[in-house]
N, C-alpha and C positions, 0 to 999 in steps of 0.2 A: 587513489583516495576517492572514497564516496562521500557525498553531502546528502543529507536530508533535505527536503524542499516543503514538505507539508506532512500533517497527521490531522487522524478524525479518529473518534473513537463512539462507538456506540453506549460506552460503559466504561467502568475500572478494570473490565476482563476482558474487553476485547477493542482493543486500539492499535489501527494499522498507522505507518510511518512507509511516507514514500520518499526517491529521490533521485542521486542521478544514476546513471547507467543504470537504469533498473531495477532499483533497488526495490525492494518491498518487506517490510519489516511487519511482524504482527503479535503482539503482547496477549498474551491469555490473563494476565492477573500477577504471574508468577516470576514468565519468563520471555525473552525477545525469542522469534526465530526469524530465521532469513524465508520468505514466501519464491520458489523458482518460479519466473516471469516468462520466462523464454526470449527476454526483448532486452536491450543493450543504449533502449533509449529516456531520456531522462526523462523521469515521470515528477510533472510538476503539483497535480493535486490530485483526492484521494477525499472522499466522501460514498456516505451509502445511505440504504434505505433502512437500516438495522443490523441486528448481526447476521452474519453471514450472505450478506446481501450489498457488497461492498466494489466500488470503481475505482478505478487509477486514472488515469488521461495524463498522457504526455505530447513531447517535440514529434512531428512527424504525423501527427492526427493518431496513434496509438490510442485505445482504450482497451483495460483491462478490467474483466468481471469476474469477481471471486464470489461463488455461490455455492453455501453447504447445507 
């Protein structure tokens, strides 16, 4: 079972959801999808500079950059 730990959203269309095991969740407006992370460690926050310009940071010194 996963938990969510934090979310940040830029907008109504573009709101990520992180949490444990790696979780990364990212909402367009419409719909949730699951974001593949490659990392198995819980990501406690999740913030960005705008859309598609967004970070995770978790347990383990982990950072993730999602950039489109």
């Amino acid at each position: 079972k996963q938990s969510l730990l934090d979310i940040w959203g830029s907008g109504p269309q573009d709101i990520y959801a992180v949490g444990s095991g790696g979780l990364v969740l990212h909402f367009d407006g419409k719909t949730w999808a699951r974001v593949e992370t490659g990392t198995r460690a819980n990501l406690y926050g999740v913030h960005g500079r705008g859309p598609g310009d967004v970070f995770a940071v978790g347990e383990g010194g982990v950072v993730l950059h999602y950039q489109r």
